[in-house]
NUZAPA-214258 format. One record per residue: residue number from 1; residue in one letter; x, y, z of N, C-alpha, C, O in turn. Coordinates in steps of 0.001 Angstrom, whole numbers, plus 500000, padded with zeros to 6 digits. Example, Ala and Ser with C-alpha at 12.3 -4.5 7.8 and 13.67 -1.06 7.14 Angstrom:
# residues 2
ATOM  num  residuo   neast  nnorth     nup  caeast  canorth    caup   ceast  cnorth     cup   oeast  onorth     oup
ATOM    1        A  513190  494310  507800  512300   495500  507800  513200  496700  507800  514236  496681  508465
ATOM    2        S  512850  497750  507080  513670   498940  507140  512900  500030  507870  513409  501138  508039
***
This chain:
# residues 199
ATOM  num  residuo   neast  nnorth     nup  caeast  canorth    caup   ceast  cnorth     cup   oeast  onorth     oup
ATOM    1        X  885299  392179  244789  886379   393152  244648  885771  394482  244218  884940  394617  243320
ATOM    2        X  886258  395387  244928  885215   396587  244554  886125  397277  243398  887155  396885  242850
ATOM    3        X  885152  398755  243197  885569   399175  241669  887048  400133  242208  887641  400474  241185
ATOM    4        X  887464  400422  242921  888861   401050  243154  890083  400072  243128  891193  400565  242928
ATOM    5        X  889979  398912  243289  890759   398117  243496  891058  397432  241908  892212  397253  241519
ATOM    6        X  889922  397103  241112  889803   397081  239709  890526  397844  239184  891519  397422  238592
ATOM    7        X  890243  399166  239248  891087   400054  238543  892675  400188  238794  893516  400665  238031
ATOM    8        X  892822  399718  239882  894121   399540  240710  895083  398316  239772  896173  398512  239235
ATOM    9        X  894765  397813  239780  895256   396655  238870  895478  396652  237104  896296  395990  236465
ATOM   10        X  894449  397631  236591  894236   398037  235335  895129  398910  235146  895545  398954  233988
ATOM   11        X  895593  399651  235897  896789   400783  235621  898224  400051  235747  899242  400627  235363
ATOM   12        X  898252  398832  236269  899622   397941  236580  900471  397647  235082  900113  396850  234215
ATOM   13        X  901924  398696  235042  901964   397655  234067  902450  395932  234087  902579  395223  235085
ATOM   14        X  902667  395545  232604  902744   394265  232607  903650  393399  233669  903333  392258  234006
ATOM   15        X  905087  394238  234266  905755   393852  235370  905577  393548  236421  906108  392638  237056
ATOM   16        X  904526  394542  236838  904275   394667  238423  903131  393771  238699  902760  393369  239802
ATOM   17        X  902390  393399  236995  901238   392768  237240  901775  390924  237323  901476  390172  238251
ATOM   18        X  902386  390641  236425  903390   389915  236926  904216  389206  238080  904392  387998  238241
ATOM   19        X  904690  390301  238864  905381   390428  240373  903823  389743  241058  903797  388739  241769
ATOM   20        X  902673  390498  240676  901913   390394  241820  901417  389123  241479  900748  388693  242418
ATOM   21        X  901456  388434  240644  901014   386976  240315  901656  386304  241032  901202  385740  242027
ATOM   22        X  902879  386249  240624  903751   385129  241295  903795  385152  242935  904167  384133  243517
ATOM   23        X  903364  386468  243773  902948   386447  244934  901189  385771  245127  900700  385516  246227
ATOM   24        X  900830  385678  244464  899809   384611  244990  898236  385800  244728  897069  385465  244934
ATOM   25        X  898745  387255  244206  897460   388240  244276  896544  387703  243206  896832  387605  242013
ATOM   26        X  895030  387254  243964  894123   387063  243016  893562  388399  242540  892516  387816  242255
ATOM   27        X  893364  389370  242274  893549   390643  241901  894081  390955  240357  893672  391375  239275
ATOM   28        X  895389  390411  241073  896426   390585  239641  896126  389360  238732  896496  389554  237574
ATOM   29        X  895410  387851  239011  895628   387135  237837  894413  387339  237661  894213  386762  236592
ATOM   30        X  893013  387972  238134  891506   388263  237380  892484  389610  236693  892221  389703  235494
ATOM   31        X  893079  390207  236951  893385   391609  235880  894105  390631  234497  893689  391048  233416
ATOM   32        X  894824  389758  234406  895986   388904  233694  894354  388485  232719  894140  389113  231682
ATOM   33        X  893781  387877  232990  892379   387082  232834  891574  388366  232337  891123  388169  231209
ATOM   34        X  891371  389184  232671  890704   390546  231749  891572  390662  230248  891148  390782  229099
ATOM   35        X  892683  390589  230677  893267   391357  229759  893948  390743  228412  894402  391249  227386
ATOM   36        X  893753  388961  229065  894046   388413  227580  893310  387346  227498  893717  386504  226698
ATOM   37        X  891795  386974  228406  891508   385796  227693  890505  385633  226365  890140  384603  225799
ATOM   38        X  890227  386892  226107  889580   387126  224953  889933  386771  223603  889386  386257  222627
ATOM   39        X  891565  387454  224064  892341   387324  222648  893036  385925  222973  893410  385476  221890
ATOM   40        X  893184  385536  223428  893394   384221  223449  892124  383081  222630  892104  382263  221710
ATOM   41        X  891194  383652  223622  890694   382984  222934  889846  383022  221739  888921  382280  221406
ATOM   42        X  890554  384432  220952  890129   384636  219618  890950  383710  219005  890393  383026  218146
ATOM   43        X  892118  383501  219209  893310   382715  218381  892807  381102  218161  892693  380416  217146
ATOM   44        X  892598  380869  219398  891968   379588  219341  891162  379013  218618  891264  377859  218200
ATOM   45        X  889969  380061  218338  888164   380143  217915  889062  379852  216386  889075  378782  215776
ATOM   46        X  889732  381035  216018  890177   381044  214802  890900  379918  214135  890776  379790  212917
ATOM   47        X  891625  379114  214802  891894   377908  214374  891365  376855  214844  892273  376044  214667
ATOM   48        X  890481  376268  215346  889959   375293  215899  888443  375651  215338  887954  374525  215249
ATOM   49        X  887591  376431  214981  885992   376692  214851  885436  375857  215593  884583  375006  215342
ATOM   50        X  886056  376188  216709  885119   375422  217628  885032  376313  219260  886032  376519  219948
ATOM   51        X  883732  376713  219611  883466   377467  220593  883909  376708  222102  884667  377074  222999
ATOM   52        X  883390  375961  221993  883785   375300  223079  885397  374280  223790  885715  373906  224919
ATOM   53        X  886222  374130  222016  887427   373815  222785  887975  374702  222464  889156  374356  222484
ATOM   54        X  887878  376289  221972  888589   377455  222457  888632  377565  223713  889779  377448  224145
ATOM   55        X  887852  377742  224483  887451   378069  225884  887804  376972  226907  888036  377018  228115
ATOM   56        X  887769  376037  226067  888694   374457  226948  889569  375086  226996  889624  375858  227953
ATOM   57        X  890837  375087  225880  891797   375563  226109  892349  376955  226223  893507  377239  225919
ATOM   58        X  891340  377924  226738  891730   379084  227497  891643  379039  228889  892378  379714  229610
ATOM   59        X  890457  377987  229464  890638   377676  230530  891706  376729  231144  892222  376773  232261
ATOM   60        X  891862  376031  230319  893278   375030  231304  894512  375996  231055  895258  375724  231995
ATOM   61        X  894948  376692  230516  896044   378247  230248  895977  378668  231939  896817  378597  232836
ATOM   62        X  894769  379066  231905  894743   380008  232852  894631  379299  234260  894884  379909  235298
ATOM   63        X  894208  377877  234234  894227   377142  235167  895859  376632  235531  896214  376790  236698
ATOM   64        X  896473  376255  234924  897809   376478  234524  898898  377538  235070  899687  377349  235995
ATOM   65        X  898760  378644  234314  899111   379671  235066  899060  380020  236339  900114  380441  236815
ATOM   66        X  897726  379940  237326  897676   380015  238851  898689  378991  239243  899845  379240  239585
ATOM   67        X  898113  377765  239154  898799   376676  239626  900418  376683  239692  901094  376184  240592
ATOM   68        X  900889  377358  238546  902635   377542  238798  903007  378791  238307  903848  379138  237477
ATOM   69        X  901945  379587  239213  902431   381052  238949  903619  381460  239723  904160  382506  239366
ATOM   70        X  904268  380619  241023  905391   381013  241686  906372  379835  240962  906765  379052  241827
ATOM   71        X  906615  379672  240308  907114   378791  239660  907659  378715  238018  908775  378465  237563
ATOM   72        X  906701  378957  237527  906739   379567  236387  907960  380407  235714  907702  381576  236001
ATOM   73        X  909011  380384  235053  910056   381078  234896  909280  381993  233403  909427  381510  232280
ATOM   74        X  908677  382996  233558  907661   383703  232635  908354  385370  233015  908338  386039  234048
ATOM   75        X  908995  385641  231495  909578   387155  231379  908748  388169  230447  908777  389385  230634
ATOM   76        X  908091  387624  229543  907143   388427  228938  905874  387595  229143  905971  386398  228872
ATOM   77        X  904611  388089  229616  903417   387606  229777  902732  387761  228599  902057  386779  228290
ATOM   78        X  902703  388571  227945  901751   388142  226488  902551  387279  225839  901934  386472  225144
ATOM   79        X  903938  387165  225836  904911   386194  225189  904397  384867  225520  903963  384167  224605
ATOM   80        X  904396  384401  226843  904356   383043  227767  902918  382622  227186  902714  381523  226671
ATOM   81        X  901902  383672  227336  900222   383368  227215  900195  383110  225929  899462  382149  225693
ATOM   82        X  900758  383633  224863  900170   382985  223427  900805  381873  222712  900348  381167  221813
ATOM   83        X  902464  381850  223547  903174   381048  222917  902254  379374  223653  902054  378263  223161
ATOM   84        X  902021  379805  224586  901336   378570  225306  900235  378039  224828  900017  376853  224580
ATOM   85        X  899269  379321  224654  898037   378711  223622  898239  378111  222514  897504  377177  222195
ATOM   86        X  899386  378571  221616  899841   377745  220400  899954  376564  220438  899635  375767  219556
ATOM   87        X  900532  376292  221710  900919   374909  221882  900109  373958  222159  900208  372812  221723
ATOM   88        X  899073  374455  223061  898004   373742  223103  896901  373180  222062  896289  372118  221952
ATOM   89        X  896957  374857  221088  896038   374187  219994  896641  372980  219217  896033  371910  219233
ATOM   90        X  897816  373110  218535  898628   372047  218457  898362  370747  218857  897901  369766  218274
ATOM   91        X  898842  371006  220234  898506   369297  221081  897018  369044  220501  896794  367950  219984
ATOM   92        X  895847  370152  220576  894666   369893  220679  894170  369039  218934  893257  368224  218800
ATOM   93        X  895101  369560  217809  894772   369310  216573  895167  368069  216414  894588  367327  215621
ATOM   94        X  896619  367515  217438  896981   366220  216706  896276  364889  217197  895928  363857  216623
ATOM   95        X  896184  365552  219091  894757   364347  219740  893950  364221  218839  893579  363067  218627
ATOM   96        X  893440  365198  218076  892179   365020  216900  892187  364289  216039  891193  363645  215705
ATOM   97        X  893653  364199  215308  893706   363853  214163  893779  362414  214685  893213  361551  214015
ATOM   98        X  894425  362057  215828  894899   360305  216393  893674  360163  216826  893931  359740  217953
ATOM   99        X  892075  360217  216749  891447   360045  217660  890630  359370  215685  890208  358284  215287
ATOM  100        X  890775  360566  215123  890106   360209  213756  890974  359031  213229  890510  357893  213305
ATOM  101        X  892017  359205  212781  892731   358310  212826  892775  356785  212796  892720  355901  211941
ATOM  102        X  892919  356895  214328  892220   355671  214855  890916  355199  214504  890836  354077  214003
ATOM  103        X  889895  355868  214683  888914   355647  214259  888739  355115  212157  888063  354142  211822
ATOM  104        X  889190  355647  211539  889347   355173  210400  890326  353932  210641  890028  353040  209847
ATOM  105        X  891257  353619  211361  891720   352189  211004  890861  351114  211201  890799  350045  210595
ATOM  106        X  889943  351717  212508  889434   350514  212909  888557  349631  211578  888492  348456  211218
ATOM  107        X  887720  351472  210939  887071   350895  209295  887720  350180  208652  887124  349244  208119
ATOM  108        X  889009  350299  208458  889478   349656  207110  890093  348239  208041  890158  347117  207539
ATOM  109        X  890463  348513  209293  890730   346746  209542  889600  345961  209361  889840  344811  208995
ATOM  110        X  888272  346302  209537  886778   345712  209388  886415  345906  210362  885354  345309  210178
ATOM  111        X  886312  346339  211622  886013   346122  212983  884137  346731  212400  884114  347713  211658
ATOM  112        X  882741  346066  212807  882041   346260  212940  881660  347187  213979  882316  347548  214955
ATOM  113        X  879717  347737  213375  879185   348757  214361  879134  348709  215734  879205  349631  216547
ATOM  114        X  878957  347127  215950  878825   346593  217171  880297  347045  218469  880453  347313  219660
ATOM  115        X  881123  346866  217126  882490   346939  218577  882966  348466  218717  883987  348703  219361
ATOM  116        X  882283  349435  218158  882703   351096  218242  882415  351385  219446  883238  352233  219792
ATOM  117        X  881497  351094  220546  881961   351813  221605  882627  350932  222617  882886  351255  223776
ATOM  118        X  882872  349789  222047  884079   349563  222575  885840  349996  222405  886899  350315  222945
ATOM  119        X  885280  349770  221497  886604   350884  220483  887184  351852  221497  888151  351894  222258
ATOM  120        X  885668  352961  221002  885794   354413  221671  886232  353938  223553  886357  354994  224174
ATOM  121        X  886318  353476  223900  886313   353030  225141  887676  352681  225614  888442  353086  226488
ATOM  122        X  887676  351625  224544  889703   351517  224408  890368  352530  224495  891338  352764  225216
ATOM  123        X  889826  353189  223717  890862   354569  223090  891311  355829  224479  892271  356528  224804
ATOM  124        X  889571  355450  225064  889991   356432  226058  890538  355893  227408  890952  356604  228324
ATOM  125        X  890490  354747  227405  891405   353713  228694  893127  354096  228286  894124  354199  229000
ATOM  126        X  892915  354240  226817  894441   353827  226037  895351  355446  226872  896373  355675  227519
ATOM  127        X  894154  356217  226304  894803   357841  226874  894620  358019  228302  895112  359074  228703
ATOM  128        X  894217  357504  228945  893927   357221  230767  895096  357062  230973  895734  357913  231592
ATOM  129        X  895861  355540  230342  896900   354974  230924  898151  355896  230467  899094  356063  231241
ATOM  130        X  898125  356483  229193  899402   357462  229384  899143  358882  230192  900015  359569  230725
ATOM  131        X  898034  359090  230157  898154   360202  231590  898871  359662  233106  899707  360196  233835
ATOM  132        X  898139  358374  233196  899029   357764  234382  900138  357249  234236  900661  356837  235272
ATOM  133        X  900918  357074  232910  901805   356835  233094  902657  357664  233337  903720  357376  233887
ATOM  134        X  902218  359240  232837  903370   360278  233179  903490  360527  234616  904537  360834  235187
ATOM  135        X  901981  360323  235329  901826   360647  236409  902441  359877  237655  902640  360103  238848
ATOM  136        X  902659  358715  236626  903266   357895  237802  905106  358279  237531  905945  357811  238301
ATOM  137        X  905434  359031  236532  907010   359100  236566  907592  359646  237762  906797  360205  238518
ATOM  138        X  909518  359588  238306  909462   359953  239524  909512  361915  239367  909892  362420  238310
ATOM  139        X  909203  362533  240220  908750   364004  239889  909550  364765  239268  908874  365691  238820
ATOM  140        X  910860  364916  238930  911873   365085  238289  911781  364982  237157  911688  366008  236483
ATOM  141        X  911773  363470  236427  911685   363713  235081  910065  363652  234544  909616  363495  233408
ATOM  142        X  909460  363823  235712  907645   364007  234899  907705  365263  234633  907086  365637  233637
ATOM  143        X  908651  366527  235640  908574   368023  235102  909627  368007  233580  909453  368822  232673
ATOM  144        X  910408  367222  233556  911083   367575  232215  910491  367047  231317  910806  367481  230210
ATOM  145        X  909601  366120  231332  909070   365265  230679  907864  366349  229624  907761  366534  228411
ATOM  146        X  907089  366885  230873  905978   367175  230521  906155  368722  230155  905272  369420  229656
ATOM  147        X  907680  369211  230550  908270   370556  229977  908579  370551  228205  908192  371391  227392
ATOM  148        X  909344  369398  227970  909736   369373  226784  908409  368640  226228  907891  369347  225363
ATOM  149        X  907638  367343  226474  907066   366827  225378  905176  367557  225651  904300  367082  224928
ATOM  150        X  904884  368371  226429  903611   369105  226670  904092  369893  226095  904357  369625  224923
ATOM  151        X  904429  371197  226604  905366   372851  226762  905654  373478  225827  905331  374565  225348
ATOM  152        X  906814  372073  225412  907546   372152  223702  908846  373789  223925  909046  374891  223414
ATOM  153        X  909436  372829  225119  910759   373644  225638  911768  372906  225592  911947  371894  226269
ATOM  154        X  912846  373594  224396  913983   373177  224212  914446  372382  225368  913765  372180  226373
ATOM  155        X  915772  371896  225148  916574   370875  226167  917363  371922  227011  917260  371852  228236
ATOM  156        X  918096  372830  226482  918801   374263  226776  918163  374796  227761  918596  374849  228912
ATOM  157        X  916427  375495  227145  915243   376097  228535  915320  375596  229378  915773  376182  230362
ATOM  158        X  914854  373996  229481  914483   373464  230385  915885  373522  231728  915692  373552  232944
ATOM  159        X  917327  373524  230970  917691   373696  232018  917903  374109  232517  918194  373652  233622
ATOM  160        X  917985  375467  232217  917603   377070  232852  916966  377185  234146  917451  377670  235168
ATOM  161        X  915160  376388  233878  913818   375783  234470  913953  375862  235743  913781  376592  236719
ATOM  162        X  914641  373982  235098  915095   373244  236637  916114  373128  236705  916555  371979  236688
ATOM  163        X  917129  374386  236831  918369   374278  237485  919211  373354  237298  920143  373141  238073
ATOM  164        X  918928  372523  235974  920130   370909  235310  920557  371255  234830  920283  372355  234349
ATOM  165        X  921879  370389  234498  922808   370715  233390  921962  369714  231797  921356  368655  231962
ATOM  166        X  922109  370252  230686  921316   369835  229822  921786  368324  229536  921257  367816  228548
ATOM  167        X  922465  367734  230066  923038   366518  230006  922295  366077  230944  921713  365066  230551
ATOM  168        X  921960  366421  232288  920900   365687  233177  919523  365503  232848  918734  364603  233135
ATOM  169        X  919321  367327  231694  917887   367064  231329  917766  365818  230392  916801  365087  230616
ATOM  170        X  918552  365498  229445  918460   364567  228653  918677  363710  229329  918128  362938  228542
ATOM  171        X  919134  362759  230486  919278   362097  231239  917707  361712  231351  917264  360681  230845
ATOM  172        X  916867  362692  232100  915573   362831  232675  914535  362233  231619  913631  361408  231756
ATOM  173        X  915048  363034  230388  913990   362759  228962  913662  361377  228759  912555  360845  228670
ATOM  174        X  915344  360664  228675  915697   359638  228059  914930  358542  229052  914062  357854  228514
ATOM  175        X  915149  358374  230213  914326   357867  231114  913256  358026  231101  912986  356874  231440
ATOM  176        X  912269  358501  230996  911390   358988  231237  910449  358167  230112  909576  357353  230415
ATOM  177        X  910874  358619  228546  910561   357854  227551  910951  356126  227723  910350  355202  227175
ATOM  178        X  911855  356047  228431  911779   354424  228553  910627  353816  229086  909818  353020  228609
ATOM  179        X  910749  354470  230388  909272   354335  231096  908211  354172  230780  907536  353246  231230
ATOM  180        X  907772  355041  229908  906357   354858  229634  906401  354227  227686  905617  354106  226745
ATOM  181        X  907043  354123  227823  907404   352880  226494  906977  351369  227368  906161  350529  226987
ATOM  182        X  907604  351348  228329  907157   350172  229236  905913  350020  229587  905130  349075  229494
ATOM  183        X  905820  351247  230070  904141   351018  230719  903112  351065  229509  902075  350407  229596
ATOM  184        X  903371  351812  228411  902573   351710  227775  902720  351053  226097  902145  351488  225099
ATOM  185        X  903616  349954  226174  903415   349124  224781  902592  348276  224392  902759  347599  223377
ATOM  186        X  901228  348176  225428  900328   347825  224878  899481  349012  223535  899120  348746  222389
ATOM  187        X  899405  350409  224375  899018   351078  223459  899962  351651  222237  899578  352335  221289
ATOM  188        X  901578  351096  222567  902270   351320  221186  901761  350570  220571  901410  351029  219484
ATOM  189        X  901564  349734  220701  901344   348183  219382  900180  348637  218921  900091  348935  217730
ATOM  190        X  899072  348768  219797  897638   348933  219151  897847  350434  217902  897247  350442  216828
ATOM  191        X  898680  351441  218294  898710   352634  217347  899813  352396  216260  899780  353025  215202
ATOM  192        X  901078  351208  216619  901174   350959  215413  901113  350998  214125  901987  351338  213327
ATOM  193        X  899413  350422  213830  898575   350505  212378  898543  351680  211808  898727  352066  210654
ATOM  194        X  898189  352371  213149  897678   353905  212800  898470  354765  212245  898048  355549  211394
ATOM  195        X  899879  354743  212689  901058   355146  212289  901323  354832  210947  901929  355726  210357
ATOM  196        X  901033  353755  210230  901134   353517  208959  900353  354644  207672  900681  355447  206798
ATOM  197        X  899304  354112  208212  897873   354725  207628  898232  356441  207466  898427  356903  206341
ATOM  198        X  898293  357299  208672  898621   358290  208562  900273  358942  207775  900771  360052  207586
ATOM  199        X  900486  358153  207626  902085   358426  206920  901815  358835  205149  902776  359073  204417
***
């Protein structure tokens, strides 16, 4: 991209830069990507001290963003971009804490050195199978699913979103959580313990 076209984009304000996202201009989301993944991912650095899952999670943001940039119901862009990173660090602190967690129950149930990477192995089969389990929901309530319990968008937003009445979204929720209660009560039972411990 040459340097006139750069500058072309740098003078956009936040609207038009916007408009041109959701049309598909790679232009406009490397200008979107200039202009906040720094501070993004200062926010991150700053709560996480960690270099590398700042930048995890500035990259899946922004990976994110392309992917449902025509889609996306996004009215303020520094609004959408930080409220999103929040959320992620979030998600990112409590995987942490269930990962430690876990890992300390296994100590205090007795589980020896020998069975830790099996453990560790479980744990990550355990989080495999609820990725597939969302993935396998039918596409409907995997977007409400993964709107409200990823996103962390009211019942109200969401139906704004996807065009439901908030009685369908909760419809969607409620299902949805059955589902993978089903598919995955092997790994309820096993976190169970864990649930104690951390309380």
């Amino acid at each position: 991209m040459n340097s006139s076209f750069v500058r072309l984009y740098a003078s956009y304000p936040e609207g038009a830069l916007l408009d041109a996202l959701r049309a598909g201009d790679e232009g406009a989301f490397a200008e979107v990507y200039k202009r906040y993944s720094f501070r993004l991912f200062t926010v991150a650095y700053q709560k996480l001290k960690s270099r590398e899952a700042a930048e995890e999670l500035v990259q899946d943001l922004f990976e994110n963003l392309w992917t449902r940039r025509a889609t996306a119901h996004i009215e303020q862009l520094d609004h959408y971009l930080f409220s999103a990173i929040k959320y992620r660090i979030i998600n990112y602190i409590k995987t942490q804490k269930l990962r430690t967690g876990y890992q300390l129950y296994l100590q205090v149930s007795g589980a020896d050195q020998h069975t830790e990477t099996e453990d560790t192995l479980a744990l990550n089969d355990l989080t495999a199978a609820l990725l597939a389990g969302v993935q396998g929901l039918p596409e409907k309530s995997r977007e409400v699913f993964q709107l409200s319990r990823l996103e962390h968008y009211s019942v109200s937003e969401i139906s704004v979103r996807v065009n439901l009445s908030e009685k369908t979204v909760e419809y969607h929720l409620t299902k949805s959580l059955k589902l993978l209660r089903r598919y995955l009560r092997d790994f309820l039972i096993s976190v169970l313990p864990l649930l104690f411990l951390l309380k």
